[in-house]
C-alpha positions in Angstrom: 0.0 0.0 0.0 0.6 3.3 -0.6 1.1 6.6 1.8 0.9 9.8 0.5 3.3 12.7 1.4 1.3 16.3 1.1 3.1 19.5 0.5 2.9 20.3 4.4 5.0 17.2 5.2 1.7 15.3 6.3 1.2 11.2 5.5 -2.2 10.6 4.1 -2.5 6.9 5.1 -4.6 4.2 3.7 -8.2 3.1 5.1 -7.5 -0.3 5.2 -4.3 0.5 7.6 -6.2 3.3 9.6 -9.2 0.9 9.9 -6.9 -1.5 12.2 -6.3 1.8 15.0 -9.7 2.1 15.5 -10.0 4.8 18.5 -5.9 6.6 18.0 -5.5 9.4 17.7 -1.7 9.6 18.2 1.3 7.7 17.2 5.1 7.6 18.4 7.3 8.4 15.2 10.8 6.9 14.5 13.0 6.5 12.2 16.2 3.8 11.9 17.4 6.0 8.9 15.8 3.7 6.1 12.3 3.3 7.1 9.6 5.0 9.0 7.6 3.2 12.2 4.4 4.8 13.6 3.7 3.0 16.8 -0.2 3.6 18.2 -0.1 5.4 21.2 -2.2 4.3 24.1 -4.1 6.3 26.4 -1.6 5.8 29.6 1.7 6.2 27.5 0.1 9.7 26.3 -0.9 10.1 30.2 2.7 10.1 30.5 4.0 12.5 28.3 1.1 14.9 29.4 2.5 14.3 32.9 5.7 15.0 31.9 5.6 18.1 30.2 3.6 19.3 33.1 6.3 18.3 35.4 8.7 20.4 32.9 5.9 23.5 33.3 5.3 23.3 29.4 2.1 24.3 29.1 -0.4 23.5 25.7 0.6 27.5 25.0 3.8 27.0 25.2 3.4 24.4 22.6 1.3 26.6 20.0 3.7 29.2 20.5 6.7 27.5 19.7 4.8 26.0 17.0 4.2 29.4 15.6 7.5 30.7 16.0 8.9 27.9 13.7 6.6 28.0 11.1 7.2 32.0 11.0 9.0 33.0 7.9 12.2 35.0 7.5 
């Protein structure tokens, strides 16, 4: 199967594959320099990260922000 690449660097991914993640919404992205692996993340691992970041005071904000920033042109 094919995935699709869009001009904003997002993956437009089959049905038949999405069909199979019923319910996730987010995935853990790595790379081993040849290939692409998108893990389904579940509720408690993302409970983890959310409880990180707090621990680390970044705030959703701070996220859009810094999101912002980088996508500002020069």
């Amino acid at each position: 199967m094919l995935a699709k690449l869009t001009v904003k660097n997002q993956l437009t991914l089959p049905k038949a594959i999405v069909k199979q993640f019923s319910g996730v919404e987010h995935f853990d992205v790595s790379t081993d320099g040849s290939s692409i692996t998108l893990k389904p993340l579940r509720t408690s691992r993302l409970d983890e990260i959310r409880a990180h970041l707090e621990k680390l005071g970044i705030t959703e904000q701070d996220i859009t922000d810094a999101i912002a920033w980088a996508r500002q042109s020069e």
